[in-house]
C-alpha positions in Angstrom: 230.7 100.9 81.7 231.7 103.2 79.0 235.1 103.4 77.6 236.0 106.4 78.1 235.0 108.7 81.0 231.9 110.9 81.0 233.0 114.8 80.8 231.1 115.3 84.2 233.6 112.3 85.7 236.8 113.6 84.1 237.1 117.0 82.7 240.6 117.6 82.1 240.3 120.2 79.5 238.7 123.8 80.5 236.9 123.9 77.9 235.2 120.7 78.6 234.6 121.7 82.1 232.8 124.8 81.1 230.9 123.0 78.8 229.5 120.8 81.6 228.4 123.5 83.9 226.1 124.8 81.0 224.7 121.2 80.2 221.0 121.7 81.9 219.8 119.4 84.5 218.9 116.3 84.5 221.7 115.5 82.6 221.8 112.4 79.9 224.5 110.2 79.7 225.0 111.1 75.8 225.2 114.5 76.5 228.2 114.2 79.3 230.0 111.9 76.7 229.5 114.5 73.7 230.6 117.1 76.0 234.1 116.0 75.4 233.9 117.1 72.5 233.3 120.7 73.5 233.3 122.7 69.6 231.1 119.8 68.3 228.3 119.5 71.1 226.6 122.2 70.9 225.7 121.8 66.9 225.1 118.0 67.5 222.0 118.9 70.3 221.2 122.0 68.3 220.1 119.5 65.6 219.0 117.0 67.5 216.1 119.3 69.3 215.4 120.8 65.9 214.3 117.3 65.0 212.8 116.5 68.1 210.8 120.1 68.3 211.0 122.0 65.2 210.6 119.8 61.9 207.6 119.1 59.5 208.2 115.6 59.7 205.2 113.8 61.5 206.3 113.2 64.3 204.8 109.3 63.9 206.9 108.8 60.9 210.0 110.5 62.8 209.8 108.2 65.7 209.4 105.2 63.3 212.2 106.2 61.3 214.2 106.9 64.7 213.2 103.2 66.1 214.3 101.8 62.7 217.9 103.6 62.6 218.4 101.8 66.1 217.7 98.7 65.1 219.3 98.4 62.0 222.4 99.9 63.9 222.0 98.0 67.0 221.9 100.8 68.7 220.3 99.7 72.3 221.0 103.1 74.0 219.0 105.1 71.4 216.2 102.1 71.1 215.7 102.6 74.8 215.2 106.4 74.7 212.9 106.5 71.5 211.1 103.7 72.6 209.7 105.8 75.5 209.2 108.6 73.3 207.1 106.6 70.5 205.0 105.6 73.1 204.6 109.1 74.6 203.8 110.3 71.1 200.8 107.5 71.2 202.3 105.1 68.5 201.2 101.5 69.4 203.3 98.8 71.0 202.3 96.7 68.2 203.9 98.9 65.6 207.1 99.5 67.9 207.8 95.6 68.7 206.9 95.1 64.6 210.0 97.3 64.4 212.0 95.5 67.1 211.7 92.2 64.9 212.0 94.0 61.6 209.0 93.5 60.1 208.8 97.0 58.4 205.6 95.9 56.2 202.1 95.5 56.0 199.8 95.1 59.4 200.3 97.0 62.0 201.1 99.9 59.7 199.6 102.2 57.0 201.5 102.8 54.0 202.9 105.8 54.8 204.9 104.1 57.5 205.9 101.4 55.6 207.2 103.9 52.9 209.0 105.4 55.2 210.5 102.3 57.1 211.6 101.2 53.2 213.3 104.3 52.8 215.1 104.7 56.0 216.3 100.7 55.4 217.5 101.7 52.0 219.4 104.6 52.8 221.3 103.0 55.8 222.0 99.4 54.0 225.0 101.1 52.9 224.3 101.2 49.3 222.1 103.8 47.1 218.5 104.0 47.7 216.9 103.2 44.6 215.5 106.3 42.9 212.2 105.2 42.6 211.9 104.9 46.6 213.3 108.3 46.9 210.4 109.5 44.3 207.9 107.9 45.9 208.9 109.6 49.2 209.1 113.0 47.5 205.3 112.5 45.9 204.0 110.8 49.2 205.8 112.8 52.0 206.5 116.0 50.0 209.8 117.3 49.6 210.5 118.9 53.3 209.5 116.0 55.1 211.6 113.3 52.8 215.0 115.6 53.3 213.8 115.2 56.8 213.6 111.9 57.2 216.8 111.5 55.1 218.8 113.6 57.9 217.3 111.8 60.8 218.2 108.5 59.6 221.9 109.8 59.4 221.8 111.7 62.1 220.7 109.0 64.3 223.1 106.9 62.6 226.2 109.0 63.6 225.3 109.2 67.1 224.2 105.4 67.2 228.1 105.3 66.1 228.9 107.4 68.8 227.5 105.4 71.4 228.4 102.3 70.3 232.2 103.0 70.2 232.2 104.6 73.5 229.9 102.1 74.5 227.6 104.0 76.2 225.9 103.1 79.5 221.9 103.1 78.7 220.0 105.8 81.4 216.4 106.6 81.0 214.8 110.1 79.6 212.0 108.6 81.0 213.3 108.4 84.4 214.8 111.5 84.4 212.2 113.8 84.1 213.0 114.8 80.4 210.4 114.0 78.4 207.6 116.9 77.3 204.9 115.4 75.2 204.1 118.9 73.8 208.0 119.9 72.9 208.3 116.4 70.8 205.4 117.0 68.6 207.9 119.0 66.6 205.8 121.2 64.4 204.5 118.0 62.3 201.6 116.7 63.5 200.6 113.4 63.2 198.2 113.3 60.6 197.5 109.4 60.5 196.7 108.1 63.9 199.3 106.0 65.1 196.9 103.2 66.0 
C-alpha cells in the first residue's frame, strides 16, 4: 500500500480535487498519486505522452532505454508498465528478460541497442558519461534522438523516484484498457526490427 493516499482517496485540497475530476478514465495509479501535486501534473504527463507519442526516438530504442532506467532504478512499477508496452511495440522477450538480468551487450541485440543501453547505463550511474559514448550516440543516433534518449532516461528516473518514495502500488496499463499500439509508435519508427 502506498504511503501516502492517492488524490482520488483523499483530496483535501480543491485544487487537488479538481484535478482528479479532469484525470481521464481509466485512471493509473501514478497519475492519482501525481495529482497531489496539482501545478506539477499536468507538465509531468504532458512530457511523458510527448515521449510516448510525439518523439523521433525509435520507439525500440525508447522502450529499451525505458526497461533499462527501471532496472537500474529498481523501479518495479514502471518495469511492469513498459514491459507490456515493449512487447506491444513487438520487441522480443529475449531482448526484454536480457535487460531484466542486465546483460545490455551483444546477442539478442544489434548495436544500436547496445549503444543505447551503454548510454542510458552511463548517464544514470551517477557520474559523467564519457564523451566518447555521448559522440558515438550523436554520430549513430543523430543529434534529436540522443537529447531524446538523454531526457527519457532522466525522466523516467525522476518518476521511478517518485514511485519509489511513495511506494507505489503496481496496477496494469495493460489491464486497464490503456494501451494504443498506434499512439506509442511516437513519430519514430522502428527502423531495425526488434527481433
Amino acid at each position: 500500500m502506498a504511503l501516502i493516499p492517492y488524490a482520488d482517496d483523499d483530496a483535501q485540497d480543491e485544487r487537488v480535487r479538481e484535478v482528479v475530476e479532469r484525470l481521464p478514465e481509466p485512471r493509473i495509479n501514478l497519475f492519482t498519486m501525481l495529482a497531489n501535486a496539482p501545478a506539477l501534473i499536468g507538465p509531468t504527463l504532458r512530457l511523458g505522452e510527448a515521449i510516448l507519442t510525439k518523439s523521433d526516438l525509435d520507439v525500440v530504442l525508447r522502450e529499451l532505454a525505458i526497461l533499462h532506467t527501471a532496472r537500474i532504478t529498481g523501479t518495479e512499477y514502471e518495469w511492469v508498465q513498459h514491459e507490456a508496452i515493449a512487447r506491444l511495440v513487438g520487441i522480443d522477450e529475449e531482448k526484454i528478460r536480457a535487460v531484466e538480468r542486465g546483460e545490455i551487450s551483444g546477442e539478442p541485440f544489434t548495436a544500436r541497442e547496445t549503444l543505447v543501453l551503454e548510454i542510458v547505463g552511463a548517464v544514470l550511474d551517477g557520474g559523467e558519461a564519457p564523451a566518447e559514448l555521448i559522440t558515438r550516440g550523436e554520430s549513430e543516433l543523430g543529434r534529436s534522438q540522443l537529447v531524446e534518449l538523454l531526457i527519457v532516461a532522466g525522466y523516467y528516473a525522476m518518476l521511478g523516484g517518485v514511485m519509489r518514495a511513495v511506494r507505489l502500488d503496481v496496477d496494469s496499463v495493460v489491464e486497464k484498457g490503456m494501451l494504443d499500439r498506434d499512439r506509442l509508435g511516437g513519430g519514430g519508427s522502428s527502423r531495425h526490427p526488434a527481433g
